[in-house]
C-alpha positions as CSV (number, residue, x, y, z in Angstrom):
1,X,-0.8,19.8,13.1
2,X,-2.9,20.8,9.9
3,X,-5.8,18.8,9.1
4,X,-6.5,17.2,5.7
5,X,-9.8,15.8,6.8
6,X,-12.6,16.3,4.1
7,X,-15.5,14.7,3.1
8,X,-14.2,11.2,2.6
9,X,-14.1,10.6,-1.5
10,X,-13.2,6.8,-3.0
11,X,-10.5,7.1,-6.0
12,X,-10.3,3.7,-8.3
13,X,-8.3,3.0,-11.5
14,X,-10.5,0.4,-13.6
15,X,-11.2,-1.5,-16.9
16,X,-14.3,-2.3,-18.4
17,X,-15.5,-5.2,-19.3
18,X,-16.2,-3.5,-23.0
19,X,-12.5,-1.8,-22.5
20,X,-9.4,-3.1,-21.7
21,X,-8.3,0.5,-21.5
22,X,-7.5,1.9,-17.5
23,X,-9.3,4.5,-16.7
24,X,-9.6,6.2,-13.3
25,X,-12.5,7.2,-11.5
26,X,-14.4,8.6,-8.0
27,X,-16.4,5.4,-6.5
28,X,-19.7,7.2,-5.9
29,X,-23.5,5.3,-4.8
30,X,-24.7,6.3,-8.1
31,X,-21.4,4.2,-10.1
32,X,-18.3,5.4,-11.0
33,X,-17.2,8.7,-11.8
34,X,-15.0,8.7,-15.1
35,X,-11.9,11.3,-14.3
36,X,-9.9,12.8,-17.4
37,X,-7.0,11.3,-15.9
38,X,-5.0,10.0,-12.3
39,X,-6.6,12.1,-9.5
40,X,-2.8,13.1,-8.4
41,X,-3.3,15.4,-11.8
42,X,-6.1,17.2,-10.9
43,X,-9.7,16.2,-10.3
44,X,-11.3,16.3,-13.9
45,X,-14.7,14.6,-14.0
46,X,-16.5,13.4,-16.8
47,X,-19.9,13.0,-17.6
48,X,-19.7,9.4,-18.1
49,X,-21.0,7.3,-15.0
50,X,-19.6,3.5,-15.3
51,X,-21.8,0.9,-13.3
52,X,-19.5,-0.8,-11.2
53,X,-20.5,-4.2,-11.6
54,X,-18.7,-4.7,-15.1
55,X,-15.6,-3.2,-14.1
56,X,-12.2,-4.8,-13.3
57,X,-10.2,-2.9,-10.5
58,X,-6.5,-2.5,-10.7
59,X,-3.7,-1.1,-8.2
60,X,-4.9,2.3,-8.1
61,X,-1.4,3.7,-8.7
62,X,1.2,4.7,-10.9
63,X,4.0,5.9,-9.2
64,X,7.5,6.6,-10.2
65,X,8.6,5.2,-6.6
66,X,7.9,3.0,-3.8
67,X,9.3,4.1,-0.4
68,X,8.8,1.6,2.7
69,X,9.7,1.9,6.1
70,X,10.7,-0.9,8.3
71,X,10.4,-2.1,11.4
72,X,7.6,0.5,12.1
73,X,5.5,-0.4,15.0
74,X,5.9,-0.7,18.7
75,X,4.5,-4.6,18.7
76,X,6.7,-6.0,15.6
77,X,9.8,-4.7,17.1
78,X,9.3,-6.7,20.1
79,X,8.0,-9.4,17.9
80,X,11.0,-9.3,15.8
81,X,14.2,-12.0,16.1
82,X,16.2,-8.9,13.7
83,X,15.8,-5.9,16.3
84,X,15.6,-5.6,20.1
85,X,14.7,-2.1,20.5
86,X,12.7,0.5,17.9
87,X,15.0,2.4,15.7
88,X,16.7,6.5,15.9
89,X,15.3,7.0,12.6
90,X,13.1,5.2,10.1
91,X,14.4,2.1,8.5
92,X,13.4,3.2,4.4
93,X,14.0,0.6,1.5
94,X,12.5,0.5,-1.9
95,X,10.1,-1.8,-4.3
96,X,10.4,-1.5,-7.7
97,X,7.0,-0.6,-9.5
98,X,7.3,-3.8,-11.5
99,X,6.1,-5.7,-8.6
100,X,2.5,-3.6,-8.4
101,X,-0.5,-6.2,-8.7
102,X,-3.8,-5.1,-8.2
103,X,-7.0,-6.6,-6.4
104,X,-7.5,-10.7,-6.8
105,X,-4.2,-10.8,-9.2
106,X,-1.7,-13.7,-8.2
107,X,1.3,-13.7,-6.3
108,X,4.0,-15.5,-7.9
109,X,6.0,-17.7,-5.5
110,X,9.2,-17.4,-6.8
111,X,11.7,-20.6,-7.5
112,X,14.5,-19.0,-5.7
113,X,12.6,-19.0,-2.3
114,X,11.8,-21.5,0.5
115,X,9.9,-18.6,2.2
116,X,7.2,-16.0,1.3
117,X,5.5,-13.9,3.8
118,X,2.9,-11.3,3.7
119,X,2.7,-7.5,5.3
120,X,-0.4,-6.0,5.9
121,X,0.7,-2.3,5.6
122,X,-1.3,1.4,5.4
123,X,0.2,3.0,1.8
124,X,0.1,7.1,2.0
125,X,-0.7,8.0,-1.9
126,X,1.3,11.5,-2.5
127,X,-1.1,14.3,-4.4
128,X,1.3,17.2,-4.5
129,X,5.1,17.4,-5.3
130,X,6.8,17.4,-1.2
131,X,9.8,18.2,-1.0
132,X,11.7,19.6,2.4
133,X,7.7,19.9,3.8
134,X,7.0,20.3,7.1
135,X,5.6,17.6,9.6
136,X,2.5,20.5,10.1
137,X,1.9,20.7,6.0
138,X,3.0,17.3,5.7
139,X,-0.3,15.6,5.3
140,X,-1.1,18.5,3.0
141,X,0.5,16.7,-0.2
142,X,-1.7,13.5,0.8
143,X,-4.3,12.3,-1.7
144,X,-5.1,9.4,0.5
145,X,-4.7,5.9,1.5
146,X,-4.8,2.1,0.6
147,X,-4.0,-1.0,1.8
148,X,-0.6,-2.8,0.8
149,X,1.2,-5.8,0.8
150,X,4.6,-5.4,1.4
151,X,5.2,-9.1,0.6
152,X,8.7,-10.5,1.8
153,X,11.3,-13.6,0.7
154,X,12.2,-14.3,4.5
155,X,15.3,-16.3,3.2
156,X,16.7,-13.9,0.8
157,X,15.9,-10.8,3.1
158,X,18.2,-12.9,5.6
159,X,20.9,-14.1,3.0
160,X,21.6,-11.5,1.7
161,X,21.8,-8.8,4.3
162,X,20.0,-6.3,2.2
163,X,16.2,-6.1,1.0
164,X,16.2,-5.5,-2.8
165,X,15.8,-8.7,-3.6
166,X,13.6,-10.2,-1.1
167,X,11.0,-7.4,-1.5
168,X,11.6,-6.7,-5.2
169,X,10.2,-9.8,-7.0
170,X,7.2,-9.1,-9.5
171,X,3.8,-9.3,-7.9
172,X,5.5,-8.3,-4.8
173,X,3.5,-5.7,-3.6
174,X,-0.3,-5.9,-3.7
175,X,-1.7,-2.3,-3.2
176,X,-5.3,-1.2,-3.9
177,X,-8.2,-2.0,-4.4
178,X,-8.7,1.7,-4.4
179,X,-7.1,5.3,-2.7
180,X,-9.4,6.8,0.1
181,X,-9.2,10.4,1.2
182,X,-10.3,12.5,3.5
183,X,-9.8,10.2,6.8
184,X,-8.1,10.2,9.7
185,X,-5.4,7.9,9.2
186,X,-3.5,8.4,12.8
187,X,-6.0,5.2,14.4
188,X,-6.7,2.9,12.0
189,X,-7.2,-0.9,12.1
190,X,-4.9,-3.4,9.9
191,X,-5.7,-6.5,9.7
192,X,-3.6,-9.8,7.4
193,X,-6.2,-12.5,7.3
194,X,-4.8,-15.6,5.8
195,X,-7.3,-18.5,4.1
196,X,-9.8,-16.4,6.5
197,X,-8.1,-16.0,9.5
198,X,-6.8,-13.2,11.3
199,X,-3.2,-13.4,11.8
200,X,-2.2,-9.8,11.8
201,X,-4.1,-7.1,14.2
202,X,-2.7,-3.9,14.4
203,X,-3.8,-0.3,14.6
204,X,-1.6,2.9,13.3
205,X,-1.8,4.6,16.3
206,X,1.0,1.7,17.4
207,X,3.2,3.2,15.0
208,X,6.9,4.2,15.6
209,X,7.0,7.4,13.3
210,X,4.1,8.7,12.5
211,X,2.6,9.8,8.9
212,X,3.4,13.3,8.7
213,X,7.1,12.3,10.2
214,X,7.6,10.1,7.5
215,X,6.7,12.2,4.7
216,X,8.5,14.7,6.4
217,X,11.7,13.1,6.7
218,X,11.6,11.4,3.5
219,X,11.0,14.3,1.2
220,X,14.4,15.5,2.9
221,X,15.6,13.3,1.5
222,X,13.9,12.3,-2.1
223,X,11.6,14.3,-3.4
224,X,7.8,12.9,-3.7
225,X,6.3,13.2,-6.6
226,X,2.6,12.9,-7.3
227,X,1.1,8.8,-7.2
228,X,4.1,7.8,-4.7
229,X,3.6,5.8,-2.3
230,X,4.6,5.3,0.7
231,X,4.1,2.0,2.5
232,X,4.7,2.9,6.1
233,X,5.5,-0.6,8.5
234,X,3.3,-3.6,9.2
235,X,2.2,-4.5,12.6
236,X,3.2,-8.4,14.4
237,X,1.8,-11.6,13.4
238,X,3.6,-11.7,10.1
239,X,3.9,-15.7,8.9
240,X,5.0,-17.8,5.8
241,X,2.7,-18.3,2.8
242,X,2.4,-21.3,0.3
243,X,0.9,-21.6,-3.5
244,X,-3.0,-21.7,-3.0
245,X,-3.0,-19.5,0.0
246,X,-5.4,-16.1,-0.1
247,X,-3.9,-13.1,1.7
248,X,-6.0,-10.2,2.5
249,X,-4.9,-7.0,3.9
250,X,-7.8,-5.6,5.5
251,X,-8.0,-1.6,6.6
252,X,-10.4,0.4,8.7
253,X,-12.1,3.0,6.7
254,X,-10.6,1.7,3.1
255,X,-11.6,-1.8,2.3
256,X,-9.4,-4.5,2.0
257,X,-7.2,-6.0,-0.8
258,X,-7.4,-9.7,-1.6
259,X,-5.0,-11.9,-3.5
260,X,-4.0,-15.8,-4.4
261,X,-0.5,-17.5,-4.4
262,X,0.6,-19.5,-7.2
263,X,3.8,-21.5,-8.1
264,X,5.9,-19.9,-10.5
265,X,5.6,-21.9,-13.5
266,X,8.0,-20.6,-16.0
């Protein structure tokens, strides 16, 4: 299987404390590279070198679709009261882009829900159009990975027998804080660490289908543009949240995305 392993190279999207304007950027020691525009575009550097201490990171993404697979690793299958044995094919549902929050934004706990839970997932950031690809030139059309939160009404999942809904809400999925390439993402630690402790521990090597599979098999079906993402299963340990709760999703190699619960107060 081709290799897309480079050297590794940080990719943030960003405001400044002078600018409320997003601007994308390569996270270097020396700052932050300004880029002319999303990485998935090109990479068009500036000269202009942001310090990163008076900068605001947001989900590092734009995408015109969010594709998630289900049921995705060996552990939460036989953790799971929904399946007794690992699925034929993978299980794929969608998340609007509406629900994209960034690093330390709020969760909104919605009224219609007696239970929120969080999913500490690896996201797969497309960088080239796939479509029909091949599991070898899969990881080809990879700019990188992030963390995600592929957060879940339990209830409403259960109710109504389909997931728009229970994965849909706004400030449903958490993704960032930024896109890292050049890694090895076929054995990586995830970790969901709630108020501090670790409640999820996983590694993607447990995974059902792996990486270049999925993009594979998806872009048979849909074609991937560039800034998808793909959010690609969560391991076991996956428990309710409540309004004051932090959730982090914590990834080996990338960093880890943190974020508060609130009541919805409209």
């Amino acid at each position: 299987m081709r290799s897309i392993l480079t050297d590794k190279i940080t990719y943030a999207r960003f405001t400044q404390d002078s600018d409320d304007s997003p601007h994308f950027g390569i996270v270097s020691d020396e700052g932050i590279i300004q880029l002319e525009d999303a990485p998935w575009l090109g990479i068009k550097k500036t000269n202009t070198i942001i310090n990163s201490d008076i900068v605001t990171f947001l989900s590092p993404i734009q995408p015109t679709k969010i594709i998630c697979v289900g049921l995705n690793y060996h552990v939460h299958v036989g953790a799971s009261q929904s399946a007794t044995k690992a699925p034929d094919q993978p299980m794929l549902f969608f998340k609007p882009p509406s629900s994209l929050i960034g690093p330390n934004d709020h969760i909104v706990y919605p009224d219609q829900t007696q239970r929120v839970d969080y999913e500490a997932e690896l996201g797969v950031v497309i960088g080239q159009k796939a479509k029909h690809v091949s599991e070898k030139s899969a990881l080809d059309h990879v700019l990188g990975f992030t963390c995600v939160n592929d957060v879940t009404a339990r209830d409403l999942q259960k109710i109504d027998g389909q997931w728009g809904r229970a994965k849909g809400f706004d400030t449903f999925c958490p993704v960032g804080p930024w896109i890292v390439g050049g890694i090895d993402s076929a054995n990586l630690k995830i970790e969901g660490i709630l108020n501090g402790q670790v409640k999820q521990s996983g590694n993607t090597s447990d995974m059902i289908f792996d990486i270049p599979f999925l993009i594979s098999y998806i872009s048979s079906i849909m074609t991937l543009e560039p800034g998808d993402l793909i959010s690609t299963g969560t391991p076991a340990g996956i428990e309710p949240m409540k309004p004051s709760d932090t959730i982090e999703v914590r990834v080996e190699q990338i960093g880890s995305i943190r974020n508060t619960v609130v009541k919805h107060h409209d």
